[in-house]
C-alpha positions in Angstrom: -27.8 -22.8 22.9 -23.9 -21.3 23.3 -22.9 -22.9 26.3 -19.6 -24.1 25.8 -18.9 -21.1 23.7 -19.9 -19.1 25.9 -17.8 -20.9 28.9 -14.8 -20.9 27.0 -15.6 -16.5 26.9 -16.1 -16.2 23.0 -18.3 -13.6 22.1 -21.8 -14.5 21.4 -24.3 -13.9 17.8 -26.2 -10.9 17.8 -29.0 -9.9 16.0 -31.1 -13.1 14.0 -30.9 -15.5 11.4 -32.4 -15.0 8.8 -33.4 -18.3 6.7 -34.7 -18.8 3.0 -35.0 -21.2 0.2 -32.3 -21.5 -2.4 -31.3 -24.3 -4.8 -33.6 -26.4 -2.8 -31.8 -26.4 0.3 -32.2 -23.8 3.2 -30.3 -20.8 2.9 -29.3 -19.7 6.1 -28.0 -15.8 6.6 -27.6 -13.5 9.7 -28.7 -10.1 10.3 -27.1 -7.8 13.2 -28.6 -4.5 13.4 -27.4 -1.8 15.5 -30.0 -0.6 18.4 -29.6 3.3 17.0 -31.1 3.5 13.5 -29.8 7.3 14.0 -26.1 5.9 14.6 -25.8 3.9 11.3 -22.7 4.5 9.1 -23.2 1.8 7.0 -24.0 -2.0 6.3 -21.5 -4.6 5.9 -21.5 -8.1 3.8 -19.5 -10.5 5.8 -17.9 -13.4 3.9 -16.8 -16.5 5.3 -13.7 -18.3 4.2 -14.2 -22.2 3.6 -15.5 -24.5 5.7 -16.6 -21.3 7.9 -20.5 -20.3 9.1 -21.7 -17.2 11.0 -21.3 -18.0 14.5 -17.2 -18.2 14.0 -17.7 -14.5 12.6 -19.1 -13.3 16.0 -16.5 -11.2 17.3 -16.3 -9.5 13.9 -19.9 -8.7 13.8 -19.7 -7.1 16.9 -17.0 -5.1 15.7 -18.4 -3.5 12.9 -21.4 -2.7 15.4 -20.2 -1.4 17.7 -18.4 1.2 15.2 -22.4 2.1 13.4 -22.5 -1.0 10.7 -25.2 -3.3 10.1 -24.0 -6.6 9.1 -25.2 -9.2 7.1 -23.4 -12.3 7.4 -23.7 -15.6 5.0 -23.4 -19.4 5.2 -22.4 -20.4 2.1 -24.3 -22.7 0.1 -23.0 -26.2 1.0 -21.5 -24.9 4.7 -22.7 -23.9 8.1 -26.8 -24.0 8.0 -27.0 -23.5 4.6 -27.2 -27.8 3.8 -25.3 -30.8 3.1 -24.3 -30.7 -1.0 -21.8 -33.4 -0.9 -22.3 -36.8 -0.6 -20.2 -37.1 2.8 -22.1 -35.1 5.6 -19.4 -33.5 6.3 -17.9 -32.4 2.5 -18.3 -29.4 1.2 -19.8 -29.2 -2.6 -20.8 -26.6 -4.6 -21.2 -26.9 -8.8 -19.9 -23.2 -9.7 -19.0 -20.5 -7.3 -21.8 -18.6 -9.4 -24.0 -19.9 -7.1 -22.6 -18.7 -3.7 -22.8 -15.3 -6.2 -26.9 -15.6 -6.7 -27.2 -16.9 -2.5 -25.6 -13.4 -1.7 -28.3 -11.8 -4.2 -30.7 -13.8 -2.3 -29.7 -12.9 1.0 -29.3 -9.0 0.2 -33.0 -9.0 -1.5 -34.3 -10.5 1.8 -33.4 -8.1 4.0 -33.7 -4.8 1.5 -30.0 -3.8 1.5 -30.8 -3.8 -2.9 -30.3 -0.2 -3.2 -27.5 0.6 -0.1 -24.0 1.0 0.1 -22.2 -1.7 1.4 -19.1 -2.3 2.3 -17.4 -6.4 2.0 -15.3 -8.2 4.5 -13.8 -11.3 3.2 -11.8 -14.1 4.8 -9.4 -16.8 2.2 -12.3 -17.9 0.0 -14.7 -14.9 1.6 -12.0 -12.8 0.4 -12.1 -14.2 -3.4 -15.8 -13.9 -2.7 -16.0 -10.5 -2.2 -13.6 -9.4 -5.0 -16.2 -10.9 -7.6 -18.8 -9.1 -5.3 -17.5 -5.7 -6.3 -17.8 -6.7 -9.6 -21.0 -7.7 -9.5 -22.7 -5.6 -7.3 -20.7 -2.5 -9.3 -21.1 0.8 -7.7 -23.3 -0.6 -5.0 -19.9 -1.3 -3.2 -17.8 1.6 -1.3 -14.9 -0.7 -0.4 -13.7 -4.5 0.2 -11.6 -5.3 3.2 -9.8 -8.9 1.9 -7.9 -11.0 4.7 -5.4 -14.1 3.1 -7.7 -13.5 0.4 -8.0 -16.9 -2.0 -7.0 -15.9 -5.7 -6.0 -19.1 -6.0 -5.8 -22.5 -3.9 -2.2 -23.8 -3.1 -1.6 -26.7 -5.6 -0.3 -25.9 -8.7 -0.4 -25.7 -11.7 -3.8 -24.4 -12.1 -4.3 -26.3 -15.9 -3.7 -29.9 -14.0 -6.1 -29.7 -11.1 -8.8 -28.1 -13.1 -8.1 -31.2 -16.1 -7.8 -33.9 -13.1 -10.7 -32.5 -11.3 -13.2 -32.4 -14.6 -12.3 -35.6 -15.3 -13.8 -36.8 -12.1 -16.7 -34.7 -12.5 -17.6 -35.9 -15.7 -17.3 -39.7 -14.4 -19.7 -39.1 -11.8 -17.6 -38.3 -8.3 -18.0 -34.8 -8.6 -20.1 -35.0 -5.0 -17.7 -36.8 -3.9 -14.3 -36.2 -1.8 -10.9 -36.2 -3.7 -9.0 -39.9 -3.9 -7.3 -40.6 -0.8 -8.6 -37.7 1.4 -11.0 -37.7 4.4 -11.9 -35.6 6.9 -9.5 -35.9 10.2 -11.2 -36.6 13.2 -12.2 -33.4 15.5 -10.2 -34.4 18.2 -7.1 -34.6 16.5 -7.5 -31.7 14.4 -9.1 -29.2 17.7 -5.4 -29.8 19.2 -2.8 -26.9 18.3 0.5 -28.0 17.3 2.9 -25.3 16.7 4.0 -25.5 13.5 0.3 -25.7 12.7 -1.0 -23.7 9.3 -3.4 -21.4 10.6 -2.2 -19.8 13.6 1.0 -19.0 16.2 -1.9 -18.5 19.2 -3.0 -21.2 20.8 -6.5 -19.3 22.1 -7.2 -18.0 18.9 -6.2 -21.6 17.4 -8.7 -23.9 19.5 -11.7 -21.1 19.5 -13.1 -21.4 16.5 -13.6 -25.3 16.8 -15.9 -24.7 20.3 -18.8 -23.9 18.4 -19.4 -27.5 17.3 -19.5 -28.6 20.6 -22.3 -26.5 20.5 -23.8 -27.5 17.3 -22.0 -30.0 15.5 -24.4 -29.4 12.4 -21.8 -26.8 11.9 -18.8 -28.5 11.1 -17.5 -29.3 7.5 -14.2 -30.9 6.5 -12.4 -31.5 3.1 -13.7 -30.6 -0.5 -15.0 -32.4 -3.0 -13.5 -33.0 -6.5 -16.5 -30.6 -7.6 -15.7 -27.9 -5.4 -12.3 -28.0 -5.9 -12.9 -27.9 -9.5 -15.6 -24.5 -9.1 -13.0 -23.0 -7.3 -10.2 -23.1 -9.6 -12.8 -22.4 -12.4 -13.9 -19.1 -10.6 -9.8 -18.3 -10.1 -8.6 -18.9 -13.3 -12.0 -16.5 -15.1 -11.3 -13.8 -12.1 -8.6 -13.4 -9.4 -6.2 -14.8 -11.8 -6.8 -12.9 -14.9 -4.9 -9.6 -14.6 -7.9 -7.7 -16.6 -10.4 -8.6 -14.4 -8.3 -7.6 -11.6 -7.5 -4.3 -12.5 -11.2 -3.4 -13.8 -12.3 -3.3 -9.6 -13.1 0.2 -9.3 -13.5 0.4 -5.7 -10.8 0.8 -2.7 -9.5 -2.7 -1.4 -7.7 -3.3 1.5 -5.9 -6.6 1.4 -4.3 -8.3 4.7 -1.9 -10.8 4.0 -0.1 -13.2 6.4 4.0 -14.0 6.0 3.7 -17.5 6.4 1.1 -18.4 4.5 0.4 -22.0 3.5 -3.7 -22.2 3.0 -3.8 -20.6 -0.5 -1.1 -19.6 -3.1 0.9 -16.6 -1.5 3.0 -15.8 -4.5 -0.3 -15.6 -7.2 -1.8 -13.4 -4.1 1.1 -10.7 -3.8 1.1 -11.1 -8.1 -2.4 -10.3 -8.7 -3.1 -8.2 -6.1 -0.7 -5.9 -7.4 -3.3 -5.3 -10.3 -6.2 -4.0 -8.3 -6.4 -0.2 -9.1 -6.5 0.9 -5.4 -5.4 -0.8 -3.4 -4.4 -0.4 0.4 -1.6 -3.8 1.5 -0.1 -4.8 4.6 1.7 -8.2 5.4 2.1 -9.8 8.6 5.4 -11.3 8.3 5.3 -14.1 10.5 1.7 -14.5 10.5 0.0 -17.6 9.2 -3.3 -17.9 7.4 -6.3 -17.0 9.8 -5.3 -13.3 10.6 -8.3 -13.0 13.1 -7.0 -16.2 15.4 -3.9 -14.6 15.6 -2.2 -13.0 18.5 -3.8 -10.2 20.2 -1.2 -7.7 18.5 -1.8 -9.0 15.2 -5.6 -8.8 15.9 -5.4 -5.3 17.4 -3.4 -3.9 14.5 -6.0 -5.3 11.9 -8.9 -3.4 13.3 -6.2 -0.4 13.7 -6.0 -0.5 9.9 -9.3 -1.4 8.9 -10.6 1.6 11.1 -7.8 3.9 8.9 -8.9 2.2 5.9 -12.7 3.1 6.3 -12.1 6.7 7.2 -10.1 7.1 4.0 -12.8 5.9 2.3 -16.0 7.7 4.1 -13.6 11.1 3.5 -12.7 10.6 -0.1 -16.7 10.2 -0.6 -17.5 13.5 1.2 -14.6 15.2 -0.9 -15.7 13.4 -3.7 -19.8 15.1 -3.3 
């Protein structure tokens, strides 16, 4: 089923899918259990940045596993399995981010993580994702780990996308993809250029587009006006609203990259400041997708992410 990935040496899925229904469409999650129940420190909600589906999250999974975490990973509503909401195969849709909210409800229910601990992982809009987690899931959550975390997307100001983007909406084009954007072809968008947004390594770069040779039901490009319209609705009521910020009770560790051109870097270093506790690091030359970048980058992440999650397992025992 991996071939190619697996010839080009990425690391395979663990563990199962696990698929429901949801909104009428399937709702497609993935579970990764560690052999040793005995061994367990914990379970992890994986979160997916845009555009993204489990399989990318592979290496990551394995990760946590191999340091005692379950992990339950999610295609969001709209991406990866989890259906086509646009009217372009390839768009992604969603009506309010509310609803990738109630999917991760679904998901946990499914698998009867209601009543465990769980820590969040977050990539871009995983990372915005998992912010409105801990507040929703309360104490249920020890700790978030946030990478180029989306509290807002890049183009500003936030009152004239969200007016432009209602406006389309309301007219009826709200499945539909902005004016005057498409999706770029595979082929030209697989190829790394070096001043590229998302990544200074080349590997890391061209990896996470092998897994739609693979399966090409995978692959999603561009937004529609209605998602980009959820997603600055869901920015402006959380990430960007300094109360709500600073009302996240839990321990957050927040990754961010230097060069950073995906979301807005300046509203990320503002409102981040207003989390309660939180544990930053930059990567000053790094660009957007932290985990594609070069092997020292990606070694120091799991460096601090191990250091992050001892400080929290040892604050808990102190804390009993």
């Amino acid at each position: 089923m991996y071939r190619h990935a697996s010839e080009a040496g990425l690391v395979l899925p663990s563990g199962a899918d696990v698929n429901l229904p949801y909104d009428g469409h399937n709702l497609r999650g993935h579970l990764a259990e560690i052999a040793n129940e005995t061994a367990v420190r914990g379970h992890v909600l994986l979160c997916p940045g845009f555009t993204e589906f489990c399989e990318k999250y592979s290496d990551v999974i394995q990760q946590f596993n191999n340091r005692g975490y379950n992990v339950l990973a999610i295609d969001w509503p709209g991406q990866g399995m989890s259906g086509h909401l646009g009217r372009h195969r390839m768009a992604v849709h969603c009506d309010s981010f509310d609803q990738h909210i109630g999917a991760m409800d679904r998901l946990i229910a499914a698998v009867g993580w209601q009543d465990r601990p769980v820590m969040l992982f977050g990539h871009s809009m995983g990372g915005h994702l998992a912010l409105r987690l801990c507040q929703h899931l309360g104490a249920q959550v020890q700790a978030a780990i946030i990478l180029s975390p989306m509290i807002v997307p890049p183009v500003m100001p936030v009152w004239m996308v969200r007016l432009i983007t209602q406006s389309l909406v309301m007219a009826g084009f709200g499945r539909s993809y902005l004016p005057f954007t498409k999706p770029p072809a595979l082929d030209y968008i697989r190829q790394f250029r070096p001043h590229n947004a998302l990544s200074r390594d080349k590997a890391g770069y061209e990896s996470q587009f092998v897994w739609f040779d693979d399966n090409p039901e995978l692959r999603r490009s561009q937004p529609t006006a209605g998602w980009v319209h959820a997603a600055y609705d869901s920015c402006a009521r959380t990430t960007l609203n300094k109360d709500w910020m600073a009302a996240i009770d839990c321990p957050v560790l927040g990754l961010l990259a230097g060069d950073e051109r995906v979301v807005h870097k300046a509203s990320s270093d503002r409102m981040l400041a207003c989390l309660a506790h939180l544990t930053r690091y930059e990567y000053d030359e790094a660009r957007h997708e932290l985990l594609n970048e070069k092997p020292d980058v990606v070694a120091d992440i799991w460096t601090r992410i191990d250091a992050f999650i001892d400080a929290v397992l040892a604050a808990e025992v102190k804390a009993v």
